[in-house]
Each structure stands twice: as structure tokens, then as C-alpha cells.
PQR file with spaces between the fields and no chain letter, atoms N, CA, C, O and H, PARSE charges and radii, in Angstrom:
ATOM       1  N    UNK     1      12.140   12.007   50.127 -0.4000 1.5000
ATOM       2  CA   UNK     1      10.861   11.792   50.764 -0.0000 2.0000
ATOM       3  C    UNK     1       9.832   12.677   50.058  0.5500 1.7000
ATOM       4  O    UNK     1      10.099   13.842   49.761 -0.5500 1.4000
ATOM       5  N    UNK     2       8.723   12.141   49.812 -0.4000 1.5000
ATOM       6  CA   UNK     2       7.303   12.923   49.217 -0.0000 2.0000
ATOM       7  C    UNK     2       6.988   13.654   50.298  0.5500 1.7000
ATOM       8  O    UNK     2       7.037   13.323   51.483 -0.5500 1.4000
ATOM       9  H    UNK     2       8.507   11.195   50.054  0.4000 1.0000
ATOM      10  N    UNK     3       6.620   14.794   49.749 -0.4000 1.5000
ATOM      11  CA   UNK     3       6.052   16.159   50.364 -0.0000 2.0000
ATOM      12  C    UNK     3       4.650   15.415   51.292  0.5500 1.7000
ATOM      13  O    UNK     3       4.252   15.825   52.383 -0.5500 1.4000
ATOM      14  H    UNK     3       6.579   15.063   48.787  0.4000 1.0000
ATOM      15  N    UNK     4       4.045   14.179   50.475 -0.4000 1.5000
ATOM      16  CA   UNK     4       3.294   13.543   51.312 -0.0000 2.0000
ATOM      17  C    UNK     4       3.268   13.185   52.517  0.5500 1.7000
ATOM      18  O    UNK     4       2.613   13.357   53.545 -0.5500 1.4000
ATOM      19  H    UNK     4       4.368   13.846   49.589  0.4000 1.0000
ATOM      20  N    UNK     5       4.627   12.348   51.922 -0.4000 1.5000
ATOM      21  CA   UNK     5       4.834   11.595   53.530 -0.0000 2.0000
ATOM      22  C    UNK     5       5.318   12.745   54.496  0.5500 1.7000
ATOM      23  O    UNK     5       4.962   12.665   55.672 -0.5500 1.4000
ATOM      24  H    UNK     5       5.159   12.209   51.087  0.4000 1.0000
ATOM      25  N    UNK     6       6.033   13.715   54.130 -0.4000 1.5000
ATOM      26  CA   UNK     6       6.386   14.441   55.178 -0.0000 2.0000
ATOM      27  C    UNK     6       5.305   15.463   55.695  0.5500 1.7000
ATOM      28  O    UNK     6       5.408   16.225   56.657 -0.5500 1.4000
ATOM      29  H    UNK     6       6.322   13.780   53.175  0.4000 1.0000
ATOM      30  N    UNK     7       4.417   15.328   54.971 -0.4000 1.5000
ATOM      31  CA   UNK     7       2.837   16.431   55.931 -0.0000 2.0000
ATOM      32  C    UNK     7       2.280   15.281   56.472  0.5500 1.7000
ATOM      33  O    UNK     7       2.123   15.456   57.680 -0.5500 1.4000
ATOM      34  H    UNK     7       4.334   14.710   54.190  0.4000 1.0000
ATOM      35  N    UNK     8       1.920   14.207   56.121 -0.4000 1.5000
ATOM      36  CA   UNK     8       1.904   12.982   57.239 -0.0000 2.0000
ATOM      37  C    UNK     8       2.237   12.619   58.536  0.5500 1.7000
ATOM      38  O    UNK     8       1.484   12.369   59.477 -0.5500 1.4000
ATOM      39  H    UNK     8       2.048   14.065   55.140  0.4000 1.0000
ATOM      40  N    UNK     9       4.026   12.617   58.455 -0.4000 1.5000
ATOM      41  CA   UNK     9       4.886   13.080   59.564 -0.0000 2.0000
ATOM      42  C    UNK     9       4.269   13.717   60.551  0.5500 1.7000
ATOM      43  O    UNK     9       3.945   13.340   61.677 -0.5500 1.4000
ATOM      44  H    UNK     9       4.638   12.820   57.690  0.4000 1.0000
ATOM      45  N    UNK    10       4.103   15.079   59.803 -0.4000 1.5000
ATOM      46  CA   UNK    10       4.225   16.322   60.850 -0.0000 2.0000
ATOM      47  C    UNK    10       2.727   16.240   61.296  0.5500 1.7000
ATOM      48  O    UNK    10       2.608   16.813   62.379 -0.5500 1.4000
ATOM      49  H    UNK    10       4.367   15.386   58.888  0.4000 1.0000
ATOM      50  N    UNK    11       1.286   15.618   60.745 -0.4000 1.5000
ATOM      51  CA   UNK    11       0.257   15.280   61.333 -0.0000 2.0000
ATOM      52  C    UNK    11       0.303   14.264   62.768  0.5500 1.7000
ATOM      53  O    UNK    11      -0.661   14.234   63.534 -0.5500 1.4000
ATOM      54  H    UNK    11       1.383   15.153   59.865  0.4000 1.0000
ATOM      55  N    UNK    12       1.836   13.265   63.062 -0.4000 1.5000
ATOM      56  CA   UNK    12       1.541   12.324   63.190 -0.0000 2.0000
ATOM      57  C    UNK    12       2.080   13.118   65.050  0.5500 1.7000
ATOM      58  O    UNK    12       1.573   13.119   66.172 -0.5500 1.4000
ATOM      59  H    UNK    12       2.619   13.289   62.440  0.4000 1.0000
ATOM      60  N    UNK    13       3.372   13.692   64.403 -0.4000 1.5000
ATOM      61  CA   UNK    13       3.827   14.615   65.608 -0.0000 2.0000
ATOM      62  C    UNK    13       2.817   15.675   66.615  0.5500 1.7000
ATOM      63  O    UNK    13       3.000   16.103   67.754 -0.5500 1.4000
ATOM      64  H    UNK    13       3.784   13.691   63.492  0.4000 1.0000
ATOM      65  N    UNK    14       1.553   15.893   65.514 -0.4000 1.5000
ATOM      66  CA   UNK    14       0.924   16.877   66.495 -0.0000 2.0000
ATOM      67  C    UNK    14      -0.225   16.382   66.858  0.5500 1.7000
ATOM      68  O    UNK    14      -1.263   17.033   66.985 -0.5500 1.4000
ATOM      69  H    UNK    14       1.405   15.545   64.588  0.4000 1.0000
ATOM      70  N    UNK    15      -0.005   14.508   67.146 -0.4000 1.5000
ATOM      71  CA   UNK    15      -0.635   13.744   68.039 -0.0000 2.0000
ATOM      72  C    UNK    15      -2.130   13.323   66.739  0.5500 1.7000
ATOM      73  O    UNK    15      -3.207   13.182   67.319 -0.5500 1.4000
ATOM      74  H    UNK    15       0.838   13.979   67.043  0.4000 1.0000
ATOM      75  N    UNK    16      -2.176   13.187   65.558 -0.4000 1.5000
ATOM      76  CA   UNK    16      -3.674   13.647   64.886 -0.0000 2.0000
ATOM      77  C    UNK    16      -3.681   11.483   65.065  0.5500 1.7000
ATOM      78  O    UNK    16      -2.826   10.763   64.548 -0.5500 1.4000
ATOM      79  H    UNK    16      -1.302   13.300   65.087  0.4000 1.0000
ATOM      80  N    UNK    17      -4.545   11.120   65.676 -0.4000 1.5000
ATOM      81  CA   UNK    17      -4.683   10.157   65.459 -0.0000 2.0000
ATOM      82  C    UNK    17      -5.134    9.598   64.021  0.5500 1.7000
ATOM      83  O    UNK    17      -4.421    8.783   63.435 -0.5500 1.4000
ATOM      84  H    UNK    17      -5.239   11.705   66.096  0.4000 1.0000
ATOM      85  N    UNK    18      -5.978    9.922   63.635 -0.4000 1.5000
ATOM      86  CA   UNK    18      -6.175    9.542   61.938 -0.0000 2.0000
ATOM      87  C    UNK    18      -4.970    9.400   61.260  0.5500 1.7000
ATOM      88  O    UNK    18      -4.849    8.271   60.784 -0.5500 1.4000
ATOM      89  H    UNK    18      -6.558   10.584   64.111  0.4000 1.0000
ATOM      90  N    UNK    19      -3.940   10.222   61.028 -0.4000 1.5000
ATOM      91  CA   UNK    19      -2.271   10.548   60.536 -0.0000 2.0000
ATOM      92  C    UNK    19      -1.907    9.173   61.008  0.5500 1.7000
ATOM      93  O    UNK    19      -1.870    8.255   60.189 -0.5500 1.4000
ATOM      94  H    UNK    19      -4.037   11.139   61.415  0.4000 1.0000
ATOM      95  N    UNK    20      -1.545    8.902   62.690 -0.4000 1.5000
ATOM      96  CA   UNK    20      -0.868    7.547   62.779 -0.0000 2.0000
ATOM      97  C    UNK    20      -2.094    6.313   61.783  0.5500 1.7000
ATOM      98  O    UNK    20      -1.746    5.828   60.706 -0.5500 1.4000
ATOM      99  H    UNK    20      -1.575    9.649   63.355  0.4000 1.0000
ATOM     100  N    UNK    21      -3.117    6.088   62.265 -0.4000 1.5000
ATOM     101  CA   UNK    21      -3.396    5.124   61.444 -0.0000 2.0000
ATOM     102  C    UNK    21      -3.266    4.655   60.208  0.5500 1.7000
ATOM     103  O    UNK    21      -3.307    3.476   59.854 -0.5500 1.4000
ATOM     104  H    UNK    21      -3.399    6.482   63.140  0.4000 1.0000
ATOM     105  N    UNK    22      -3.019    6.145   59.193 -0.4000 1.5000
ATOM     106  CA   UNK    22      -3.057    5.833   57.952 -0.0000 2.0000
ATOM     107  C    UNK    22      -1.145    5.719   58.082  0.5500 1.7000
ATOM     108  O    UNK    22      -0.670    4.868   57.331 -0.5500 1.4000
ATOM     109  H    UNK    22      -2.985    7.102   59.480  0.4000 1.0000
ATOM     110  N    UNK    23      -0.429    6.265   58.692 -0.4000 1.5000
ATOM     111  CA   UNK    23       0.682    5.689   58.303 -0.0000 2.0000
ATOM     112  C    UNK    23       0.568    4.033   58.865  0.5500 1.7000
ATOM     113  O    UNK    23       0.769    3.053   58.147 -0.5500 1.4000
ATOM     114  H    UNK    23      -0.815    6.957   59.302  0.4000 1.0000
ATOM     115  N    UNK    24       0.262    4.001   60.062 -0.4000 1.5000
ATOM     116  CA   UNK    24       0.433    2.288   59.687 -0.0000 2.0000
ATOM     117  C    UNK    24       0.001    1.411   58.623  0.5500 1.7000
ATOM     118  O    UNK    24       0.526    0.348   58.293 -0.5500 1.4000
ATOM     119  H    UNK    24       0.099    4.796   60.645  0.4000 1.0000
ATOM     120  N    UNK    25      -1.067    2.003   58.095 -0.4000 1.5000
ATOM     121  CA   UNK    25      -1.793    1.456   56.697 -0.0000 2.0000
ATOM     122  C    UNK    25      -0.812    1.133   55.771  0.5500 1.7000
ATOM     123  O    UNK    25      -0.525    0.063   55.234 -0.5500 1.4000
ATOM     124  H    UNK    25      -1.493    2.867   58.363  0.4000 1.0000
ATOM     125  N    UNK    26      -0.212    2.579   55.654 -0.4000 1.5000
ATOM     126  CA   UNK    26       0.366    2.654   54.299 -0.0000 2.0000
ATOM     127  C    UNK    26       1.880    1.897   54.463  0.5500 1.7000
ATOM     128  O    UNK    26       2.461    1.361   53.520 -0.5500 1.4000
ATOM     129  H    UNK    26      -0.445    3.449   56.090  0.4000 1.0000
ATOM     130  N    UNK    27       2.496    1.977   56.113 -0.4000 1.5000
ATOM     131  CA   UNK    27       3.780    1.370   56.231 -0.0000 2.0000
ATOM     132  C    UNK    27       3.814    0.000   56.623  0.5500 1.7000
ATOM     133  O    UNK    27       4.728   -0.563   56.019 -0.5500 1.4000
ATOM     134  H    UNK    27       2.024    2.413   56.879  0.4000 1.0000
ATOM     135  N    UNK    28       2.955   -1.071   57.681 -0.4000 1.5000
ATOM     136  CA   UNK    28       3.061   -1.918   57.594 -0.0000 2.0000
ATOM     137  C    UNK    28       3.524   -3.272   57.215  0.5500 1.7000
ATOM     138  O    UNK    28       4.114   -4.074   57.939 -0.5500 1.4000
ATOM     139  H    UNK    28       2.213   -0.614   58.172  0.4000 1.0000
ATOM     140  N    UNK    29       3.189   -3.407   56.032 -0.4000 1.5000
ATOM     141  CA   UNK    29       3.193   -4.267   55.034 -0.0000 2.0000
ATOM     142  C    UNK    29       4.669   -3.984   54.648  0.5500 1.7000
ATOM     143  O    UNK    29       5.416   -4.961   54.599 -0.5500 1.4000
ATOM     144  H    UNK    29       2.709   -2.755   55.443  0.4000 1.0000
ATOM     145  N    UNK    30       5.214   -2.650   54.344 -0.4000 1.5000
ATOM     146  CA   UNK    30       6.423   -2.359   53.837 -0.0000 2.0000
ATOM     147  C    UNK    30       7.409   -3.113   54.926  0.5500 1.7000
ATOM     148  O    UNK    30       8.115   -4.098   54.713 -0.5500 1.4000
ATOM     149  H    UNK    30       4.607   -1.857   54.384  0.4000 1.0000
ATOM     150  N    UNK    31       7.247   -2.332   56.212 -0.4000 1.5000
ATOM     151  CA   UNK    31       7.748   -2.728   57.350 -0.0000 2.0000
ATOM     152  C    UNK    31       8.424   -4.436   57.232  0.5500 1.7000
ATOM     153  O    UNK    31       9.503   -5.010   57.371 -0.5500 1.4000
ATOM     154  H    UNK    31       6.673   -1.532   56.385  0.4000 1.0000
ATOM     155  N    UNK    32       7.414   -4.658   56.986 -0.4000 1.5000
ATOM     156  CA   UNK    32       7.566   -6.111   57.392 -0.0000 2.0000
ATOM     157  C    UNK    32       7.817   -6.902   56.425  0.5500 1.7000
ATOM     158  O    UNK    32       8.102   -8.051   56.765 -0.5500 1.4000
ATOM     159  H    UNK    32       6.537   -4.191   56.873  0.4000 1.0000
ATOM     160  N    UNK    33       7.805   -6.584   54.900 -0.4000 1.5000
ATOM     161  CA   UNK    33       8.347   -7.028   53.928 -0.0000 2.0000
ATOM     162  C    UNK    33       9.898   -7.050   53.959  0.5500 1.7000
ATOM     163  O    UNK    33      10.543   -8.020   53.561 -0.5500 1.4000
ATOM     164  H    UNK    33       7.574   -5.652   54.624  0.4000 1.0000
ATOM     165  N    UNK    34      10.526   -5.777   54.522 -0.4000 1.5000
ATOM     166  CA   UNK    34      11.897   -5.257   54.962 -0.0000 2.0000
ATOM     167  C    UNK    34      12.395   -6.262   55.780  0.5500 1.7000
ATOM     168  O    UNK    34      13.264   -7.075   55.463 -0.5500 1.4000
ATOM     169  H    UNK    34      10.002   -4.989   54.847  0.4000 1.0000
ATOM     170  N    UNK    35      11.865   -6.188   56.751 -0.4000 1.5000
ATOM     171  CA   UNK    35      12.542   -7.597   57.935 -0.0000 2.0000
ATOM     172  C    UNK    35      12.170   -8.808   57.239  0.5500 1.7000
ATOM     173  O    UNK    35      13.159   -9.519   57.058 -0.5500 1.4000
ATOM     174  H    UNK    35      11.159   -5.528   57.009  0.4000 1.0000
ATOM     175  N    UNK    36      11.338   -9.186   56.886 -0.4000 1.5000
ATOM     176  CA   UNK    36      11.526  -10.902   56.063 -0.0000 2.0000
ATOM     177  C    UNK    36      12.388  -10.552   55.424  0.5500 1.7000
ATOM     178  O    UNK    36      13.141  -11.499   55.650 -0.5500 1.4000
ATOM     179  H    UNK    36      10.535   -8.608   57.033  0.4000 1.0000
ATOM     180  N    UNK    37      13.139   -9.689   54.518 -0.4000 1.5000
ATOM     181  CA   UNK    37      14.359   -9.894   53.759 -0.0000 2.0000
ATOM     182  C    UNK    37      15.529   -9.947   54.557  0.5500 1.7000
ATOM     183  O    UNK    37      16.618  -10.281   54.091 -0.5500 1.4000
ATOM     184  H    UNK    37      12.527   -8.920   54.335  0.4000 1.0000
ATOM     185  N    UNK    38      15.280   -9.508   56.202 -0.4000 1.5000
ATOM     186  CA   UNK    38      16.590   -9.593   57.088 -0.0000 2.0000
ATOM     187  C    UNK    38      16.532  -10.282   57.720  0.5500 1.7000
ATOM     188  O    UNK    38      17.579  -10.181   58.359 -0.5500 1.4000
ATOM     189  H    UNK    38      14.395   -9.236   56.581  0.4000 1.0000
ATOM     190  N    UNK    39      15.834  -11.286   58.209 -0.4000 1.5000
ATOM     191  CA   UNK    39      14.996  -11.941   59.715 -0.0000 2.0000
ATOM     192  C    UNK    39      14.442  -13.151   59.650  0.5500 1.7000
ATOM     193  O    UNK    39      13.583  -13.303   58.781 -0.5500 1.4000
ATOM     194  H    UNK    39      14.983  -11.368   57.690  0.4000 1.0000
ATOM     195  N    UNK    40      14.657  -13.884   60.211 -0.4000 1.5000
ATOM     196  CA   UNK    40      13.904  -15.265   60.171 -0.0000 2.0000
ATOM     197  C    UNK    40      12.779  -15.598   60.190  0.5500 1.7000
ATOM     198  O    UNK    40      12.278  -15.451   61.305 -0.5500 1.4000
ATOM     199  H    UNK    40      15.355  -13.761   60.916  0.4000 1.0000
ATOM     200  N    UNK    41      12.047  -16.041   59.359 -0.4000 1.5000
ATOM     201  CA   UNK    41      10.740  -15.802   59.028 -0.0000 2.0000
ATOM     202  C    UNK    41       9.814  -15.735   60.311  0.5500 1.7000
ATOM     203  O    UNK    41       9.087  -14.743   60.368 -0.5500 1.4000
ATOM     204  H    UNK    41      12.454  -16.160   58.454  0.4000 1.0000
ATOM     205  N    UNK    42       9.734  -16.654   61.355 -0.4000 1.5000
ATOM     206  CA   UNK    42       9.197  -16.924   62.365 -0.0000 2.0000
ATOM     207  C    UNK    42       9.401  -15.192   63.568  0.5500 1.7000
ATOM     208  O    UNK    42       8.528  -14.929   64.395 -0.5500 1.4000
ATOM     209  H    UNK    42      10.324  -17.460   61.309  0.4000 1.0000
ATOM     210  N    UNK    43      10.661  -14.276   63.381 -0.4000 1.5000
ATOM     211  CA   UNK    43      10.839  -12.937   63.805 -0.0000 2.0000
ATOM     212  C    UNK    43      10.014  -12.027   63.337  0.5500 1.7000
ATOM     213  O    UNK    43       9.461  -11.173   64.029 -0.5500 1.4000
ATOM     214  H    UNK    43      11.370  -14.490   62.709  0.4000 1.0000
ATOM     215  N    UNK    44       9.880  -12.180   62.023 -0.4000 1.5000
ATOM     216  CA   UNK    44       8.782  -10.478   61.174 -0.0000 2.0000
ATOM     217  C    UNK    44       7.685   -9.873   62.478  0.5500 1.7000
ATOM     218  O    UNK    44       7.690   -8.782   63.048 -0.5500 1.4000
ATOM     219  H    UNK    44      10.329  -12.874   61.460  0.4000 1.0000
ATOM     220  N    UNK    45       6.909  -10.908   62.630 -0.4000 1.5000
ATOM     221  CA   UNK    45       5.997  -10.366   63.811 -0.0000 2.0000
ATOM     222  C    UNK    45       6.498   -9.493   64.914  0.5500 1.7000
ATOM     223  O    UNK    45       6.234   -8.307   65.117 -0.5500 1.4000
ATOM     224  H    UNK    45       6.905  -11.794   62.167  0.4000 1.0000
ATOM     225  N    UNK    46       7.277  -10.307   65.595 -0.4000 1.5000
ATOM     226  CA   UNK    46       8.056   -9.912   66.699 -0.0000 2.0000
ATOM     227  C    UNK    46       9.212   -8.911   66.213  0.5500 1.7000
ATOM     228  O    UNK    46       9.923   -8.428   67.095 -0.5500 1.4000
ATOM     229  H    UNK    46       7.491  -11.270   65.431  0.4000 1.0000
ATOM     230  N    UNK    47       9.330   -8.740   65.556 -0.4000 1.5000
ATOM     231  CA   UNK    47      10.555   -7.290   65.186 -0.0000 2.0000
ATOM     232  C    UNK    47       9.694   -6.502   64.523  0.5500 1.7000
ATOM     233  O    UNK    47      10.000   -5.311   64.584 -0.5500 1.4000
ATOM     234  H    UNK    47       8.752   -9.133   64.841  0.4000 1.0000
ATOM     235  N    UNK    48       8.715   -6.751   63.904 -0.4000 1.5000
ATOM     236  CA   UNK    48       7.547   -4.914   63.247 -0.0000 2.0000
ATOM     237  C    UNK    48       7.006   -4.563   64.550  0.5500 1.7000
ATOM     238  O    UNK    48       6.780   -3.358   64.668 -0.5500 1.4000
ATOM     239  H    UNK    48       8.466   -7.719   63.854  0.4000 1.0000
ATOM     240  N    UNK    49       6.699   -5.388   65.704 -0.4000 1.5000
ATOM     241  CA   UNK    49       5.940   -4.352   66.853 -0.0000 2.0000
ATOM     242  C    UNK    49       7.036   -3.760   67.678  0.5500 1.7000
ATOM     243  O    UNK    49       6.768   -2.690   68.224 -0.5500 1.4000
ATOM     244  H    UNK    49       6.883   -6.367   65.608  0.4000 1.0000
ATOM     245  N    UNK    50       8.120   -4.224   67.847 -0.4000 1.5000
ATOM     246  CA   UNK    50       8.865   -3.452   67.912 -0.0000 2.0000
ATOM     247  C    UNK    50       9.625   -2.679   66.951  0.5500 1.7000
ATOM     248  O    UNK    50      10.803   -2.473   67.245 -0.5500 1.4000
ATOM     249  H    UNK    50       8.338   -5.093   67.404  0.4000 1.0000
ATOM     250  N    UNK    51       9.361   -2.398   66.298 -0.4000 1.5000
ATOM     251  CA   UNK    51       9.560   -1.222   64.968 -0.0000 2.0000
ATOM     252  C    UNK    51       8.565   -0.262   65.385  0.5500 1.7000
ATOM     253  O    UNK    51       8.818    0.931   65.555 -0.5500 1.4000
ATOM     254  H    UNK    51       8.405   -2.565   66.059  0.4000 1.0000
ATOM     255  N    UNK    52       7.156   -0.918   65.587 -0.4000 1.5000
ATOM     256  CA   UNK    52       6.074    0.155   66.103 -0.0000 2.0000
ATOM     257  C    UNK    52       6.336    0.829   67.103  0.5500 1.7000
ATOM     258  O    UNK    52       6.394    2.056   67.029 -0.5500 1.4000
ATOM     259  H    UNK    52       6.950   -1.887   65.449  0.4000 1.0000
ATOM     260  N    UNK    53       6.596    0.012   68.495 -0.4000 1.5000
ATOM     261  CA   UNK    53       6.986    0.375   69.974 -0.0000 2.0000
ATOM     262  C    UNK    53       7.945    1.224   69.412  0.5500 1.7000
ATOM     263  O    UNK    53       7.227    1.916   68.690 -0.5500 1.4000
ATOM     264  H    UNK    53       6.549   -0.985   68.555  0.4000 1.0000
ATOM     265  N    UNK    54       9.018    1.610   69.269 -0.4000 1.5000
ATOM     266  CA   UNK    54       9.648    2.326   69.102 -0.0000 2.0000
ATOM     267  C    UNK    54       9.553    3.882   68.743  0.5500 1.7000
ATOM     268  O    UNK    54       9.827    4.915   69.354 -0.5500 1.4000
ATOM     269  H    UNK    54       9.601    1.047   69.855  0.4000 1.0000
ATOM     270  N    UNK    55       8.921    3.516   67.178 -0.4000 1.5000
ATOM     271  CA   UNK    55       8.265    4.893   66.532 -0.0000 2.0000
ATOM     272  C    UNK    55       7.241    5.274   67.547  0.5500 1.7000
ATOM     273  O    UNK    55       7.685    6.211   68.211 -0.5500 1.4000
ATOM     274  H    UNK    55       8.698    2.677   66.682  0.4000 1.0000
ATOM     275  N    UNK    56       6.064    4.926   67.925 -0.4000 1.5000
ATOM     276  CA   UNK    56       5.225    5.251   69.077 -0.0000 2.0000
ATOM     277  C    UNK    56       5.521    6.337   70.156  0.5500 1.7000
ATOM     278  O    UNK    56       5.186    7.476   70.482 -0.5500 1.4000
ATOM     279  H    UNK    56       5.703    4.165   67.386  0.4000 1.0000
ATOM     280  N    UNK    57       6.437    5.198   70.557 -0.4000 1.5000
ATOM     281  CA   UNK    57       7.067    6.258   71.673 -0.0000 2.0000
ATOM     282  C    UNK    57       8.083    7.197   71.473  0.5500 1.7000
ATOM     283  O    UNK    57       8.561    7.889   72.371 -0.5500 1.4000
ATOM     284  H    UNK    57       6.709    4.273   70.292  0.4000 1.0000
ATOM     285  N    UNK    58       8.399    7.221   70.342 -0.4000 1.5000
ATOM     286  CA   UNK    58       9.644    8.502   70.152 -0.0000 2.0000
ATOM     287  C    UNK    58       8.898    9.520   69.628  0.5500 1.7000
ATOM     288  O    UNK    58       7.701    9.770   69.772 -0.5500 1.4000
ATOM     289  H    UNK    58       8.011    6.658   69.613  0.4000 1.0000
ATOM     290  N    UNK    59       9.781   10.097   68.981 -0.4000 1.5000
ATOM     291  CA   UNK    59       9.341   11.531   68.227 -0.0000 2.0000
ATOM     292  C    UNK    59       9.406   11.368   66.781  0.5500 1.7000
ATOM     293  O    UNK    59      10.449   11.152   66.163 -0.5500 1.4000
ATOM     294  H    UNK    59      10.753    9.894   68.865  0.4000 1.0000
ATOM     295  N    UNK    60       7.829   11.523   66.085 -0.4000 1.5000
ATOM     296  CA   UNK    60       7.891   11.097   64.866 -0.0000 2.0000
ATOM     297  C    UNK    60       8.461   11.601   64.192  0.5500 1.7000
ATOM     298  O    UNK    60       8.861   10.969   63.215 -0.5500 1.4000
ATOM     299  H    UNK    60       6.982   11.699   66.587  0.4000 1.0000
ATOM     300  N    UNK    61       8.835   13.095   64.346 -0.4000 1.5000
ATOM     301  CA   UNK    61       9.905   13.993   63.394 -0.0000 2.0000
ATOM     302  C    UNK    61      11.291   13.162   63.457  0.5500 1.7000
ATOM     303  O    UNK    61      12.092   13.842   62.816 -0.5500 1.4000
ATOM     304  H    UNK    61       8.509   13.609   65.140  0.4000 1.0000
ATOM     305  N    UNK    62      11.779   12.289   63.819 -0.4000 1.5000
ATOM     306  CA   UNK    62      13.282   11.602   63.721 -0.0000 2.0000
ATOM     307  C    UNK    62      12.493   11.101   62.411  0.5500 1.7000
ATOM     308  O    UNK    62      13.123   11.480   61.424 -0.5500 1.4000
ATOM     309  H    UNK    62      11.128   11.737   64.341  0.4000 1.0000
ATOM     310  N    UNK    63      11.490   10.477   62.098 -0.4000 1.5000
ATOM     311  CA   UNK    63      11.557   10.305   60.537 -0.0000 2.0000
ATOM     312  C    UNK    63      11.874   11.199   59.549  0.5500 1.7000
ATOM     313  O    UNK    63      12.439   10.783   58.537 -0.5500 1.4000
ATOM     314  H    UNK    63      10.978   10.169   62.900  0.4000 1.0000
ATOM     315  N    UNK    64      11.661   12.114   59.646 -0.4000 1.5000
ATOM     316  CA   UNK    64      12.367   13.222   58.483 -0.0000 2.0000
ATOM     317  C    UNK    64      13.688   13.186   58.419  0.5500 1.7000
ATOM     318  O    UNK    64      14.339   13.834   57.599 -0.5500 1.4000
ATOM     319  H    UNK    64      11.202   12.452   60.467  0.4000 1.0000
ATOM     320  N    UNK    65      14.289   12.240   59.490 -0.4000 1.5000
ATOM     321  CA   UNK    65      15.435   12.196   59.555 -0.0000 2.0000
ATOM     322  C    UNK    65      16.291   11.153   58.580  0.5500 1.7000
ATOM     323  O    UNK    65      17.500   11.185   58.349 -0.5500 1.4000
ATOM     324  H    UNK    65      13.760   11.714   60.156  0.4000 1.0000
ATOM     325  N    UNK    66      15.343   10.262   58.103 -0.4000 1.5000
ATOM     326  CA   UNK    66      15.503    8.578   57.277 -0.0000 2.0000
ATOM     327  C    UNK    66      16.040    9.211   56.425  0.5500 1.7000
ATOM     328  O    UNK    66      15.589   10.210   55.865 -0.5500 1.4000
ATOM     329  H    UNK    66      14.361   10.236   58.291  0.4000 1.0000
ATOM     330  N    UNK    67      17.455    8.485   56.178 -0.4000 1.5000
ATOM     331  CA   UNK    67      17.537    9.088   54.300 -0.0000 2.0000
ATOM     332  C    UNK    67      17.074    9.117   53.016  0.5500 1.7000
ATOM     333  O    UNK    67      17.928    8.258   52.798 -0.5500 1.4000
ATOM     334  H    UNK    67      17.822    7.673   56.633  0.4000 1.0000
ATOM     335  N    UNK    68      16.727    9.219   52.312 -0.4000 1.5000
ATOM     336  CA   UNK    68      15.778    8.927   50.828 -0.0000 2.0000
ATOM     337  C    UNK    68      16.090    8.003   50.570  0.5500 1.7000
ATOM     338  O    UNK    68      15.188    7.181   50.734 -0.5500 1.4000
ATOM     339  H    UNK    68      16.033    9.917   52.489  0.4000 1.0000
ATOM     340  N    UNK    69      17.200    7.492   50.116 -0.4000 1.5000
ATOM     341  CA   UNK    69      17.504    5.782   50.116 -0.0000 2.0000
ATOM     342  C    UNK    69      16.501    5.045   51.012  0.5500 1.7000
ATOM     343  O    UNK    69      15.802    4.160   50.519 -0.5500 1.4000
ATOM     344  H    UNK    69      17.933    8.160   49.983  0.4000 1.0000
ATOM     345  N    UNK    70      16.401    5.376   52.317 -0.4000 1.5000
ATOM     346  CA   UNK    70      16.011    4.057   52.284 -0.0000 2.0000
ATOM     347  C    UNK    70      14.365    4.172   52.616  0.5500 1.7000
ATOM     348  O    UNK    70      13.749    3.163   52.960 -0.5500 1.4000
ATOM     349  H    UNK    70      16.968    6.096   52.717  0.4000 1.0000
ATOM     350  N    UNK    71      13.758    5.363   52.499 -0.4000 1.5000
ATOM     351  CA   UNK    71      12.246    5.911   51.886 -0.0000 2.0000
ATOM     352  C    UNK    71      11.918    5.194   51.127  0.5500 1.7000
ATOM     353  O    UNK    71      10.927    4.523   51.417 -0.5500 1.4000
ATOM     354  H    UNK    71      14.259    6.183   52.220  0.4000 1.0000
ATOM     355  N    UNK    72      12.696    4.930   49.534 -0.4000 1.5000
ATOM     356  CA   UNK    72      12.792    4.700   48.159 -0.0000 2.0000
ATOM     357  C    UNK    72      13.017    2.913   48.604  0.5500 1.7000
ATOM     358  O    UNK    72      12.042    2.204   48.358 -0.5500 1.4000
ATOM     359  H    UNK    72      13.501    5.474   49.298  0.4000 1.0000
ATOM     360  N    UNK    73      13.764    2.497   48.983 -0.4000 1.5000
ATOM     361  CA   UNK    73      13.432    1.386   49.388 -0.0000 2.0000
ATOM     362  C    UNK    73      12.195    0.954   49.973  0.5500 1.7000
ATOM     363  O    UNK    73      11.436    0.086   49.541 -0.5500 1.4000
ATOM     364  H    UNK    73      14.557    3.074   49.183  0.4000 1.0000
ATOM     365  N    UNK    74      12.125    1.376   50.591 -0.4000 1.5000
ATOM     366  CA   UNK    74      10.687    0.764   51.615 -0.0000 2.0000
ATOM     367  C    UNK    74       9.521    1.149   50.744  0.5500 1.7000
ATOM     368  O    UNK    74       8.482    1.110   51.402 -0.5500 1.4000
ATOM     369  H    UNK    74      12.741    2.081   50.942  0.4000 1.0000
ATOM     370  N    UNK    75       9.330    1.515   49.473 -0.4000 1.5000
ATOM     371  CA   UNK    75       8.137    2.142   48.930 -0.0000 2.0000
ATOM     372  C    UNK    75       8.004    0.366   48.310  0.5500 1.7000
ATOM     373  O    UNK    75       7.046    0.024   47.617 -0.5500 1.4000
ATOM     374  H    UNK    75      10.175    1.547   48.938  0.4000 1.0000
């Protein structure tokens, strides 16, 4: 993981709203490129907001938790 993304992270944990937006910016698109390669095309929608719902409500530091694999993927 880039030193980026992980001061990102830790913006996103201490609630900085600007931090979440630009990660959705920057993850989005990735997001959902990921599930069309797993998911039936007509799902992408409906499985990235719950990708969102999820991250939202948890604790954004479990991302530091992702392994680099699959960081490096999703780039």
C-alpha cells in the first residue's frame, strides 16, 4: 500500500469528510470494475453500494488491513 493511500485511510478514520470523498473518487470506478469481473453485469450497482455500506459503517483502519495484492490489483 502507498504511504498515500494509507494517510488517506487514517484522514478517513478521523471522520475528515473531504478524505472520504476523494477516496470514493479515486476507488469507485476500481470498485466496480472488480465486481464486473465477478458479478453479473446487471449486480455491479447493487454490490459497490454495498461495498460502500459496509466500509461506511465500519472502521476505515480494517483497510490497512487489505493485503498488497489485492491494493495492486485494484489500482
Amino acid at each position: 500500500m502507498r504511504e498515500e493511500e494509507r494517510n488517506l485511510i487514517y484522514r478517513m478514520a478521523a471522520r475528515n469528510p473531504a478524505a472520504g470523498h476523494e477516496f470514493f473518487d479515486r476507488w469507485d470506478r476500481r470498485i466496480k470494475v472488480w465486481i464486473a469481473q465477478h458479478a453479473k453485469h446487471e449486480k455491479v450497482e447493487e454490490y459497490a453500494q454495498e461495498v460502500w455500506a459496509h466500509l461506511i459503517a465500519g472502521n476505515w483502519l480494517r483497510l490497512l488491513q487489505w493485503p498488497d495484492s489485492l491494493w495492486c490489483f485494484l489500482r
